[in-house]
LUMMI-371707 format. One line per 5 residues: number of its first residue (from 1); for each residue y, x, z negated of N, C-alpha, C, CB. Coordinates in pm, whole numbers, plus 50000, padded with zeros to 5 digits. Atoms other than C-alpha are relative to their C-alpha. Glycine has a CB too. Layout:
NUM) Y X Z Y X Z Y X Z Y X Z | ...;
***
This chain:
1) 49881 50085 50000 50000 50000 50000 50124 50089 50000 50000 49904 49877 | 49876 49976 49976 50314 50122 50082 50118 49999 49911 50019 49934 50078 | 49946 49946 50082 50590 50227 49857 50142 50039 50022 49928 50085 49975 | 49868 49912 49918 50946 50324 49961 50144 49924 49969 49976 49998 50195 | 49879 50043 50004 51335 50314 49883 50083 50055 50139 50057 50045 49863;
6) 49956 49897 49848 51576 50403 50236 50166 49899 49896 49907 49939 50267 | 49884 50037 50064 51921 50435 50079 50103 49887 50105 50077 50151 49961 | 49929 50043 49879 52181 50192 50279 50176 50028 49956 49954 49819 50036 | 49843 49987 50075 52517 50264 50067 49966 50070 49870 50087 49835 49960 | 50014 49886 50082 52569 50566 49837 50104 50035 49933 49962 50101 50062;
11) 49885 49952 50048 52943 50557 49785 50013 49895 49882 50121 50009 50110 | 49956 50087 50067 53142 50417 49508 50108 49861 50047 50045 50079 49916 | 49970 50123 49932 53384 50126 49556 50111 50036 50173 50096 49897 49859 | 49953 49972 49872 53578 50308 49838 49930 50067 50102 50097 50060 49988 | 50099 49923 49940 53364 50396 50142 50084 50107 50084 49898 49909 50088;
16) 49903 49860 49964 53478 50796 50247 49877 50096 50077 50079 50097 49824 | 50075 49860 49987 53332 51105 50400 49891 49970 50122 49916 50051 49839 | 50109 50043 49935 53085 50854 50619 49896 49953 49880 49945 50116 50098 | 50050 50074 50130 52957 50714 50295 50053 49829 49981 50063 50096 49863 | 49937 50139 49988 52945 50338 50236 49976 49941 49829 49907 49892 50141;
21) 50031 50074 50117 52914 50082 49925 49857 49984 50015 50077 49866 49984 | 50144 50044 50068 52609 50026 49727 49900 49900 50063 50028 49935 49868 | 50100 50103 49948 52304 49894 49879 49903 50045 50060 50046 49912 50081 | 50157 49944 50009 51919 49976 49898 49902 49884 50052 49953 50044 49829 | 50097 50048 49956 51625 49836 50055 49849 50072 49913 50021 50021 50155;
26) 50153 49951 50063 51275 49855 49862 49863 49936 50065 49993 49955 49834 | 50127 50082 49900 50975 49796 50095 49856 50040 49919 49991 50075 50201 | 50118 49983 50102 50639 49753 49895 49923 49883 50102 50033 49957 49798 | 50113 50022 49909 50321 49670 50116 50071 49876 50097 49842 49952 49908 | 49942 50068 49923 50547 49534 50406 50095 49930 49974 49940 49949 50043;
31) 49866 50115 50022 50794 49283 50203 50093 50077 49963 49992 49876 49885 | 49849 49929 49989 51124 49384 50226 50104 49949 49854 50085 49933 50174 | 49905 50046 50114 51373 49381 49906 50110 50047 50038 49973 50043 49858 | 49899 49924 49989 51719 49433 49885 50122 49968 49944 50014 50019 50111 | 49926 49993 50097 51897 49594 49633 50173 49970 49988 49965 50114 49971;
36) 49869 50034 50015 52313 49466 49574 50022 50044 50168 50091 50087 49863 | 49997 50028 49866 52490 49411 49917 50147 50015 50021 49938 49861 50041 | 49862 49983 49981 52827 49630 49966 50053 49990 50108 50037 50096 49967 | 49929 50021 49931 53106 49561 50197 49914 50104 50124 50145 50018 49940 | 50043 49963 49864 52925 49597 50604 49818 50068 49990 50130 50132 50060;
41) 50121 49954 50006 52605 49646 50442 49888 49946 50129 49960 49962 49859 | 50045 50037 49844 52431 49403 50813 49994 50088 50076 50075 49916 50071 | 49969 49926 49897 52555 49666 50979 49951 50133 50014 50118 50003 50004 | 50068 49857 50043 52405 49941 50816 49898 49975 49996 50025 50071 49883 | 50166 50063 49934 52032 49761 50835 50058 50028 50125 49930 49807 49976;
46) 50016 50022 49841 52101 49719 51197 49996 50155 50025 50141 49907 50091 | 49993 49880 49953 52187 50059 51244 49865 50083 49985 50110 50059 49937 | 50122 49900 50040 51891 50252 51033 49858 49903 50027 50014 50057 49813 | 50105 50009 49984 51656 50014 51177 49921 49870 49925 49968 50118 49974 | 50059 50041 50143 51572 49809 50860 50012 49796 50101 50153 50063 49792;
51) 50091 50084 49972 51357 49475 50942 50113 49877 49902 49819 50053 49948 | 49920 50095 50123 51634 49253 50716 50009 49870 50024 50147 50033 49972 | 50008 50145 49996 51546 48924 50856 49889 49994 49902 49972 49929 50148 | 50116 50008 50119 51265 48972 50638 50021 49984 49874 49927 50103 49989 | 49990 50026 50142 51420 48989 50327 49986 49839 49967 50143 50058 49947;
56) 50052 50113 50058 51325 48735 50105 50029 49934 49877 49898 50019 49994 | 49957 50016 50167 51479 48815 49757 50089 50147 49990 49832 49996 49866 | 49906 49858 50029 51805 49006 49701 50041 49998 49867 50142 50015 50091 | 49958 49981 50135 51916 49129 49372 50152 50056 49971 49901 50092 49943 | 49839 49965 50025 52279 49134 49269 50009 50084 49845 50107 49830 49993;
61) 50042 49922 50127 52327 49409 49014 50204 49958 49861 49961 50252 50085 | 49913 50060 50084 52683 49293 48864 50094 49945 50150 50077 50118 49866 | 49921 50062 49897 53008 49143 49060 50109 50037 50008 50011 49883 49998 | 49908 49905 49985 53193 49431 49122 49989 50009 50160 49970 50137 49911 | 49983 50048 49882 53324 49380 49486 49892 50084 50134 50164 50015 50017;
66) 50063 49923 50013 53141 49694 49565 49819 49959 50026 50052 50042 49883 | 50136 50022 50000 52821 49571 49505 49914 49858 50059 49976 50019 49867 | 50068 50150 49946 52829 49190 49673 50100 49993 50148 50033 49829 49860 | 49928 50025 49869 53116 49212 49983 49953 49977 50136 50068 50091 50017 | 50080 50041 49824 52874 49199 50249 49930 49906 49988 49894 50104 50080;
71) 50058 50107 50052 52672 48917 50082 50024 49863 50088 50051 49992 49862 | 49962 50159 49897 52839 48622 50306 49968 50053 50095 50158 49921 50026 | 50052 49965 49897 52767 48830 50552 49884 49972 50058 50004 50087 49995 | 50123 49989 49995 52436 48858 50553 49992 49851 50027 49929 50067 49882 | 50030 50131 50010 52408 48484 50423 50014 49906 50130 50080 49955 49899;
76) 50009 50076 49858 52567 48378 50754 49952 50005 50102 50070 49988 50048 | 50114 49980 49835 52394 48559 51031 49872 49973 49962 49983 50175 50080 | 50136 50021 50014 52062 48462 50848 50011 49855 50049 49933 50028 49850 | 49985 50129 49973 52222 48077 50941 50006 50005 50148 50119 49936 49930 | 49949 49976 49888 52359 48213 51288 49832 50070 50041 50159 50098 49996;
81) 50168 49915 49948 51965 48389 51344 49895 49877 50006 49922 50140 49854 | 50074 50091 50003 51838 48028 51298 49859 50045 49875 49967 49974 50160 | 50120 49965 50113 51648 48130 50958 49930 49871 49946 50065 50081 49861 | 50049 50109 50023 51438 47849 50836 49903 50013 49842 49922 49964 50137 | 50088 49959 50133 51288 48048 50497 50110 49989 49922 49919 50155 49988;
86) 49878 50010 50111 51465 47989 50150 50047 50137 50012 49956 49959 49831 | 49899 49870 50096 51704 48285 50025 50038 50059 49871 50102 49987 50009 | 50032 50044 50107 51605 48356 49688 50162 50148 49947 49788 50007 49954 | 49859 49903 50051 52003 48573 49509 49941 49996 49843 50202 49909 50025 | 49954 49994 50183 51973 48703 49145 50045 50077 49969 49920 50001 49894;
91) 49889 49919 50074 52250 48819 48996 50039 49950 49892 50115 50019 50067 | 49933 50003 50128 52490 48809 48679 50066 49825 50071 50134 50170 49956 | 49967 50065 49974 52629 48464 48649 50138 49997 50096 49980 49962 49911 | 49893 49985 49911 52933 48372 48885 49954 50032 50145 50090 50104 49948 | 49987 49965 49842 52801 48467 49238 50000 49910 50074 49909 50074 50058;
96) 49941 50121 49912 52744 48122 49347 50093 49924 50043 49973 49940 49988 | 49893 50076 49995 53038 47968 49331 50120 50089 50124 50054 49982 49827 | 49955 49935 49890 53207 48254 49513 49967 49952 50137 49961 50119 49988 | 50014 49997 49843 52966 48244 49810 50012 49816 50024 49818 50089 50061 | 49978 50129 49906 52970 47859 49852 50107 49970 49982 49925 49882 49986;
101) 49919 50019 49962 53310 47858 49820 50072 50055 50160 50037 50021 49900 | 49983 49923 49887 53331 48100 50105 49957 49897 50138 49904 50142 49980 | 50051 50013 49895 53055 47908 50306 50063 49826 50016 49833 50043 49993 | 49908 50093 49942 53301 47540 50252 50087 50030 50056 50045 49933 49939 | 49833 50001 49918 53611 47675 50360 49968 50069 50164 50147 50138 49891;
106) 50028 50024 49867 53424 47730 50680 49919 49907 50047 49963 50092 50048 | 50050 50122 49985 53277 47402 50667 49873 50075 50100 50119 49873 50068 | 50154 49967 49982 52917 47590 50697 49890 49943 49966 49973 50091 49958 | 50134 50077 50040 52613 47414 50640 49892 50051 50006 49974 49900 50061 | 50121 49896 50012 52309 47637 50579 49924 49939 50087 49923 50025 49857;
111) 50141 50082 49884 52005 47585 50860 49904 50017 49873 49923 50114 50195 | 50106 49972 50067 51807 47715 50549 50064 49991 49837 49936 50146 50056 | 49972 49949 50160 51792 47691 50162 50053 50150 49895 49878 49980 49957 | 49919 49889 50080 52008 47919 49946 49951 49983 49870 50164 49988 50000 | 49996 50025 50175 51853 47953 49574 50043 50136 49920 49827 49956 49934;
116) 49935 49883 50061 52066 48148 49336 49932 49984 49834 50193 49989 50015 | 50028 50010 50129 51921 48254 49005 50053 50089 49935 49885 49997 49974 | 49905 49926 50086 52157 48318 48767 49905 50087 49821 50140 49848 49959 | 50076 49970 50103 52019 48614 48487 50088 50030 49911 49906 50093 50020 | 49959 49974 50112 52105 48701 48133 50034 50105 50030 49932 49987 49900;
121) 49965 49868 49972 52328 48987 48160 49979 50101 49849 50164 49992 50061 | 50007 49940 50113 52265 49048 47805 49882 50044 49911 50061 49937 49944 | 50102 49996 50070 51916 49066 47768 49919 50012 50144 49978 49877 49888 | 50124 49929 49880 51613 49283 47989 49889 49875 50017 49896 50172 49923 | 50137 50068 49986 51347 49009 48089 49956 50005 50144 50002 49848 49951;
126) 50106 49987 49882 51094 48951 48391 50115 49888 50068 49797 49947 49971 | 49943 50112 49915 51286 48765 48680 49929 49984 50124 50142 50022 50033 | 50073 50057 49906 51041 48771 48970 49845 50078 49987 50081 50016 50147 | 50104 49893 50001 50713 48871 49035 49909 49933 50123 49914 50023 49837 | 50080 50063 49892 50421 48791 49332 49879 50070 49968 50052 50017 50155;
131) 50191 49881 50047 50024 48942 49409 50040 50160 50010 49819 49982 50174 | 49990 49869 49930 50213 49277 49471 50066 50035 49836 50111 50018 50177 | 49940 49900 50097 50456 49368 49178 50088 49908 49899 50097 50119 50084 | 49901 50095 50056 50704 49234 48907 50130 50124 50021 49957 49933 49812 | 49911 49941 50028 51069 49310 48876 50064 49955 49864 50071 49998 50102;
136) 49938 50008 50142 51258 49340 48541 50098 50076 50004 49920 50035 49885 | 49836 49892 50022 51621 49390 48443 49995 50075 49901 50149 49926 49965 | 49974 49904 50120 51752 49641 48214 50153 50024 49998 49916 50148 50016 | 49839 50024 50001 52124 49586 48062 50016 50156 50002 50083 49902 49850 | 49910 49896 49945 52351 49836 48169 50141 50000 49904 50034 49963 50169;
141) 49882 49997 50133 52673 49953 47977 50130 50040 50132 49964 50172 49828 | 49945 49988 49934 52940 49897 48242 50190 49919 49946 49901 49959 50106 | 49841 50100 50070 53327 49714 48236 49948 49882 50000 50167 49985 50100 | 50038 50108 49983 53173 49403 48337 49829 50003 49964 50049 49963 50137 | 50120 50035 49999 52834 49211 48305 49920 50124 50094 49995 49847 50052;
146) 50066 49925 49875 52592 49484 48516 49847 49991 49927 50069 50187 50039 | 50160 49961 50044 52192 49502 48539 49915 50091 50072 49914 49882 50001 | 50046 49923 49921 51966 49743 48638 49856 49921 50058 49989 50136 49927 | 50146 50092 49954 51621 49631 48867 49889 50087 49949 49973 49976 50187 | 50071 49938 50041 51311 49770 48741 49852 49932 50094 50021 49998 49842;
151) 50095 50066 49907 51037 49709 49067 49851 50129 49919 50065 50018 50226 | 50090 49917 50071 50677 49801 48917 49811 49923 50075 50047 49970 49788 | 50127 50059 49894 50338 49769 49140 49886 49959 49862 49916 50161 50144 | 50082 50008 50068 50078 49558 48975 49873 50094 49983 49984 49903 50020 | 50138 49992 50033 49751 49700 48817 49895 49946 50119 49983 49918 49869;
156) 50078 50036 49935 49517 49679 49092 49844 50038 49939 50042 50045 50119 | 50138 50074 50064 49101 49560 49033 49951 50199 50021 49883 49815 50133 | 50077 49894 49961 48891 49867 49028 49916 49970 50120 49920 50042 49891 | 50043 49998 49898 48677 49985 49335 49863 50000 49972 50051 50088 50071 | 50147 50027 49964 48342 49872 49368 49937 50090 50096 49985 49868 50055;
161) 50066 49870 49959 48102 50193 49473 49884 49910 50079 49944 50121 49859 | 50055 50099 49889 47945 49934 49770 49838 50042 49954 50057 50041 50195 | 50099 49915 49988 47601 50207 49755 49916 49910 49878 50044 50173 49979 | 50045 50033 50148 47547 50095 49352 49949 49842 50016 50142 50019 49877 | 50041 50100 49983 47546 49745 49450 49848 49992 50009 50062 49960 50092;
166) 50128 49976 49973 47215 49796 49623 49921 50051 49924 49990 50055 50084 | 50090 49882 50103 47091 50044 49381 49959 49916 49912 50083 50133 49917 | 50028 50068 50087 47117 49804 49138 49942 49841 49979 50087 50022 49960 | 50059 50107 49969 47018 49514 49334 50115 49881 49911 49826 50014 49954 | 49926 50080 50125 47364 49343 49139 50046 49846 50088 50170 50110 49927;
171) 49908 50137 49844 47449 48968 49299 50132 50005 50016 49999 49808 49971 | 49919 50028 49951 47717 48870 49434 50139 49938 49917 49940 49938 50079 | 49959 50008 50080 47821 48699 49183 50083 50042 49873 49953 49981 50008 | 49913 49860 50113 47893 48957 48931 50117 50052 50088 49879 50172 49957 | 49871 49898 49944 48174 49131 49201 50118 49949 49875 50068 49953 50209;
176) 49854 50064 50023 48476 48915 49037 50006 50112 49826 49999 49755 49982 | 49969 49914 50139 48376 49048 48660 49972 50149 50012 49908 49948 49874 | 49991 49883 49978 48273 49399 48784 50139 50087 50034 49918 50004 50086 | 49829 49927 49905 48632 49467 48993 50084 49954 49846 50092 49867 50219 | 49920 50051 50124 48788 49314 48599 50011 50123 49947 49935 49887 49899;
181) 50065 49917 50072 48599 49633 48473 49918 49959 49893 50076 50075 49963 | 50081 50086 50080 48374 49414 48266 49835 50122 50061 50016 49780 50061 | 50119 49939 50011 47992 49616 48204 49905 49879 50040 49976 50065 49854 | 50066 50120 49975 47700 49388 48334 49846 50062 49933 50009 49946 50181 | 50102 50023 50069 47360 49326 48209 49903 49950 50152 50035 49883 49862;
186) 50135 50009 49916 47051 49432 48431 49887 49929 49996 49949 50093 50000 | 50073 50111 50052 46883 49084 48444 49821 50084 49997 50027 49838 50124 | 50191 49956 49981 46539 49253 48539 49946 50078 49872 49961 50130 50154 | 50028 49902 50113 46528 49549 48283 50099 49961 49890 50020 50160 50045 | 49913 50063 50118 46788 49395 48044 50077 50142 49953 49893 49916 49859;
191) 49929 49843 50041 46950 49753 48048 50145 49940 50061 49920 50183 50103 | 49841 50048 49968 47374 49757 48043 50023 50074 50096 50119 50016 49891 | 49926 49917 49854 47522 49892 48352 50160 50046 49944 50022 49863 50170 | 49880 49956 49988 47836 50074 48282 50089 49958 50077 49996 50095 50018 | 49914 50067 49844 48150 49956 48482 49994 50124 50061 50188 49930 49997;
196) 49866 49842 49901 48260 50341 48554 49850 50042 50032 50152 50179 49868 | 50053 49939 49944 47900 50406 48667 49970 49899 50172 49892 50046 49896 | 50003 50061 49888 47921 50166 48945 50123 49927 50092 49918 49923 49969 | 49853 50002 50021 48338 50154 48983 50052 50157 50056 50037 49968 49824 | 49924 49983 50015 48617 50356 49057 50121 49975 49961 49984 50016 50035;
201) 49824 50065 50017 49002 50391 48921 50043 49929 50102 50122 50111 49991 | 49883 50057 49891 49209 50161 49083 50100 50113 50039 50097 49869 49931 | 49863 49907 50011 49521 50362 49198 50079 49956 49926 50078 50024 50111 | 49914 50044 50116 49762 50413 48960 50141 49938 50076 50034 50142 49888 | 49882 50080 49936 50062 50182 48999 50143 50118 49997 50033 49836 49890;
206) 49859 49941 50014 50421 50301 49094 50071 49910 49961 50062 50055 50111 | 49858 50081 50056 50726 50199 48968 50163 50065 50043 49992 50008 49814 | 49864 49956 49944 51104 50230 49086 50126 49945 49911 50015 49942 50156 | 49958 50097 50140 51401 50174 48818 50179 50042 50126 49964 50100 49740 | 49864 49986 49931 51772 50104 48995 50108 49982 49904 50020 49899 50115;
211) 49899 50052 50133 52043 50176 48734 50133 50058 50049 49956 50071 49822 | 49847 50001 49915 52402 50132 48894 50084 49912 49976 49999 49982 50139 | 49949 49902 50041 52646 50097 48778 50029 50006 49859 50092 50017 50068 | 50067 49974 50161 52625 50242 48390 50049 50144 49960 49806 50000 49994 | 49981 49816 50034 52801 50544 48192 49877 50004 49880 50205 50065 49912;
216) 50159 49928 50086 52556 50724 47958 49976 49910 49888 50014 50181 49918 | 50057 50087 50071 52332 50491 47809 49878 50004 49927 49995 49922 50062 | 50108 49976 50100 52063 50630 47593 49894 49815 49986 50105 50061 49821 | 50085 50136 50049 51945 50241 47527 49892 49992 50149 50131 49821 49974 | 50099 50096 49893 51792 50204 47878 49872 50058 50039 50071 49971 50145;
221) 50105 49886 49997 51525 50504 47819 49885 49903 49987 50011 50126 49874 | 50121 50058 50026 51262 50298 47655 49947 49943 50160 50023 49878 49877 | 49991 50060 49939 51295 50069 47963 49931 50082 50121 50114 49951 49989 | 50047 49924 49874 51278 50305 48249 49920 50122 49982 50114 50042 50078 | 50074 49913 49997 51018 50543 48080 49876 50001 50067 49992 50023 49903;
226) 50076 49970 49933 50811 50741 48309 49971 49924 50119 49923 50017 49936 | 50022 50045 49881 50886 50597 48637 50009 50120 50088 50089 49893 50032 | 50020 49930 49940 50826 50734 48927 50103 50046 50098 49909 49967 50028 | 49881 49946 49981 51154 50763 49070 50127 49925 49945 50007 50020 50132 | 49879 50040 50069 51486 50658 48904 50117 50050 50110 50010 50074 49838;
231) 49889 49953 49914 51798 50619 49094 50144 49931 49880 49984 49914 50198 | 49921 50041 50133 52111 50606 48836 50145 50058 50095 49943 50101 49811 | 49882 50003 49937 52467 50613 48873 50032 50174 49921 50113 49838 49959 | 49990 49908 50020 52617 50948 48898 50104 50009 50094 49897 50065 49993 | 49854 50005 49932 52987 50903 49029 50073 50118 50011 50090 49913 49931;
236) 49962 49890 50028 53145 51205 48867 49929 50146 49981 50049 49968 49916 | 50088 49891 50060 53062 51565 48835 50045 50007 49835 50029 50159 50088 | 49942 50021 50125 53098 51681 48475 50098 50036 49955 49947 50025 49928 | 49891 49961 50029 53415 51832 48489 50124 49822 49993 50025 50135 50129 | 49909 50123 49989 53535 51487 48517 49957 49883 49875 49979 49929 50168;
241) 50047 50079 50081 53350 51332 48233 50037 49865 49915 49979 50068 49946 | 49937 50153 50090 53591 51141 48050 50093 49919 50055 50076 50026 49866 | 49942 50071 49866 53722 50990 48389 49871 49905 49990 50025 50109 50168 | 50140 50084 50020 53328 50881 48345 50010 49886 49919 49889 50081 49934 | 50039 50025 50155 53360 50784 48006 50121 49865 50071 50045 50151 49826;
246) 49833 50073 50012 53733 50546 48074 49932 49897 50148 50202 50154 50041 | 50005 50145 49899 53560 50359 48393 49853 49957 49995 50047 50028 50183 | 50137 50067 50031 53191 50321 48254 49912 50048 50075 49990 49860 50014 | 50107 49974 49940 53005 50498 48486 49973 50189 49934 50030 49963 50184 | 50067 49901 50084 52814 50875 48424 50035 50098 50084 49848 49988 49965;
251) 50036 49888 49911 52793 51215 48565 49891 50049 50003 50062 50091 49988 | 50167 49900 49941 52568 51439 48707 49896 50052 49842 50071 50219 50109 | 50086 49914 50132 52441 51602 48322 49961 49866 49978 50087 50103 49851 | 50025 50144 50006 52476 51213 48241 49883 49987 50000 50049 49920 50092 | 50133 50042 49886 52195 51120 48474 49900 50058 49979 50013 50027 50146;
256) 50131 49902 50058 52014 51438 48422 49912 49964 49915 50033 50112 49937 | 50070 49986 50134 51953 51423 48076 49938 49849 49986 50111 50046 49865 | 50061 50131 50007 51874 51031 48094 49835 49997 50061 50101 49899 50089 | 50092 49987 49930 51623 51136 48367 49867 50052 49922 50047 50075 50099 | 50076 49896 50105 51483 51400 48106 49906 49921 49870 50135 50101 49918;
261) 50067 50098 50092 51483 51153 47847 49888 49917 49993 50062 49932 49985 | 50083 50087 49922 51284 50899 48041 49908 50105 50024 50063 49923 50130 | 50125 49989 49922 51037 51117 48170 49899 49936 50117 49946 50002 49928 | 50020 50031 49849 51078 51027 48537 49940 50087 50041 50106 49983 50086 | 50080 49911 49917 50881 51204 48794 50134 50046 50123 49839 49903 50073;
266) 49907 49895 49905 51223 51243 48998 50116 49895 49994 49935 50049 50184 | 49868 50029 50037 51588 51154 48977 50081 50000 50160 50058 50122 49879 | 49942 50040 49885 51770 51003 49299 50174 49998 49942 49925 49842 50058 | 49807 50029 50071 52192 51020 49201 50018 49974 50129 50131 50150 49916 | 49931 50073 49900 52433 50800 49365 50099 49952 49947 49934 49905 50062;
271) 49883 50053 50040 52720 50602 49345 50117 50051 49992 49989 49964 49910 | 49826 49911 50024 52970 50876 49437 50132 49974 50036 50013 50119 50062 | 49854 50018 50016 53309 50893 49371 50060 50055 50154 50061 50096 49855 | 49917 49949 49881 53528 50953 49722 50060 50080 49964 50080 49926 50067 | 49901 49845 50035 53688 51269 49559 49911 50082 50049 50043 50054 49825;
276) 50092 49883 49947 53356 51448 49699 49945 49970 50172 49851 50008 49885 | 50024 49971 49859 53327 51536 50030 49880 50081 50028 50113 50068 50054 | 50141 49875 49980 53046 51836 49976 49949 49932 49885 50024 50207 49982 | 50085 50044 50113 52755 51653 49750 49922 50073 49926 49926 49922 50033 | 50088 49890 50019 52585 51965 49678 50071 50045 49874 49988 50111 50126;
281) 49978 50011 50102 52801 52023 49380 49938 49916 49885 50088 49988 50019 | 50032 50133 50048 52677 51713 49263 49846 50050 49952 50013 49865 50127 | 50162 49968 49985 52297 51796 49321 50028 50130 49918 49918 50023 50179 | 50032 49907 50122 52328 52143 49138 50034 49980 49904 50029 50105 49997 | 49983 50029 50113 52466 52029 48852 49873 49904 49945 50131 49947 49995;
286) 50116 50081 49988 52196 51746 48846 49878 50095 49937 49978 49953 50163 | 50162 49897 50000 51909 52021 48919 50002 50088 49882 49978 50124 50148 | 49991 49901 50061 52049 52248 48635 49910 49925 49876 50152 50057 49985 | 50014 50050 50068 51929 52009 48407 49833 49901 49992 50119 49960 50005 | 50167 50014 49939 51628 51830 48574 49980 50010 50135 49932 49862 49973;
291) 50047 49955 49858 51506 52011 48882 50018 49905 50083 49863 50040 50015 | 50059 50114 49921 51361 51685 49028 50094 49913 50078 49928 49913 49911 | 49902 50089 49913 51676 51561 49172 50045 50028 50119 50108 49979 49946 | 49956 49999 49853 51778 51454 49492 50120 49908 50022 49881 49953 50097 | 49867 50106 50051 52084 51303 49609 49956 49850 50125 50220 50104 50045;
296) 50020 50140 49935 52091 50950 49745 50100 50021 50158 50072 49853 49872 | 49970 49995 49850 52127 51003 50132 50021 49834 50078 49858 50087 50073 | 50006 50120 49953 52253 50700 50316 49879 50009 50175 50187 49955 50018 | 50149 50002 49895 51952 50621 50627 49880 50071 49984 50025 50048 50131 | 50120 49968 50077 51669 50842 50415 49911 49887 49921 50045 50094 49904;
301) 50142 50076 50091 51359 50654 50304 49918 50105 49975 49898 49878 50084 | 50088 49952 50105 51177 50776 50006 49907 49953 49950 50043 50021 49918 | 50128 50033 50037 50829 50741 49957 49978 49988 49822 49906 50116 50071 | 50083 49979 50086 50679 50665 49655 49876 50039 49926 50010 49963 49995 | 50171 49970 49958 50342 50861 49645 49980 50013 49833 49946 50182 50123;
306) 50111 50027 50120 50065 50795 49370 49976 50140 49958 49845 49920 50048;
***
């Protein structure tokens, strides 16, 4: 199954340098997600390629202009594309009223269902999930309401060693509690069968944690420990820290050490400030602290490997 973030917006709220506003795509065994939706974000799918009639469920991370301006956008060429699938929005309260004020004062009428689900900005719980994965927020410490997404692949059944079947002459029956990892009972000889002698591990699940935008927040460790990649806000370098500190978002050590904390497997920074033109400042400061970082490239997709 498939695994992957492809950045689509990397800047902060002014897009500079060829850098745009906030906005990510997460593709997990073909279904398309996609993360907050900054000013011309349509345009940036179209460009890198990205399958975005497909989306199915976008996630609004707060309602900083930044992070929803392309949002009607989208909403309308999915009406103008003749879409006929719902549109499932969850964000911080307030986004609906915006966009259907937007989509009366052009006396628009959806071809398709719009459902907005408004979440607790003040409290981490489960807001979607399917046979593939759940997502879960994680509050953020920003000026306004903000949440982070936390996408995490289910627990898949263990693998049935096909060969053992036979060996053991096991019916058919038994598969459902064997793939559980449940031990069975050799009706003939009344001997126990081990699961792990007639089994393999499932693969281990990945997980992806999106925390944007947020200055240094020690609380959201528990939350995003030991994922497999973390992408966090990292606006400022640290010479600018308490520029960090005065608009709520983090720097590069910031990020680091959060990364450190957590015990991620690798650290994606983003959300930069238009004062940087060369990002590579950015990234060594990052790396001084935890190697594992990379910077958030706008049209790069990043695998998630097991």
């Amino acid at each position: 199954m498939s695994f992957s973030v492809t950045v689509i917006g990397s800047n902060s709220a002014i897009p500079a340098h060829g850098r745009h506003p906030s906005a990510q795509v997460v593709t997990i065994n073909d279904k398309v997600y996609l993360i907050d939706c900054g000013e011309g974000t349509q345009m940036r799918l179209n460009e890198f390629g990205v399958k975005w009639m497909r989306v199915n469920q976008i996630f609004i991370s707060h309602l900083h202009g930044d992070h929803f301006f392309g949002l009607i956008g989208v909403v309308s060429t999915c009406h103008l594309m003749r879409r006929n699938r719902p549109l499932d929005i969850y964000s911080p309260p307030g986004l609906e009223s915006i966009i259907r004020d937007q989509l009366i004062a052009g006396q628009t009428e959806l071809m398709y269902e719009l459902r907005f689900h408004e979440l607790n900005p003040e409290q981490s719980e489960r807001i979607y999930e399917n046979e593939d994965i759940t997502v879960d927020t994680v509050v953020l410490n920003h000026r306004i309401p903000c949440l982070g997404f936390i996408f995490r692949e289910k627990q898949r059944q263990r693998k049935i060693i096909r060969e053992k079947l036979a060996e053991y002459q096991i019916p058919v029956e038994f598969i459902p509690d064997i793939k559980a990892g449940k031990d069975i009972l050799d009706e003939g000889t009344g001997k126990r069968i081990l699961n792990s002698e007639i089994t393999t591990d499932p693969p281990r699940p990945r997980s992806y944690a999106y925390c944007c935008d947020t200055a240094y927040f020690p609380n959201i460790v528990p939350y995003i420990q030991g994922v497999d990649l973390l992408y966090h806000d990292c606006t400022f370098a640290e010479d600018s820290e308490q520029r960090a500190a005065d608009t709520f978002h983090s720097t590069t050590i910031q990020a680091a050490r959060i990364a450190q904390q957590a015990g991620v497997a690798r650290l994606m920074i983003g959300h930069f400030s238009s004062k940087y033109d060369d990002l590579q400042v950015l990234l060594r400061e990052a790396q001084s602290v935890f190697p594992l970082s990379i910077l958030a490239i706008e049209g790069r997709t990043t695998a998630i490997e097991r």
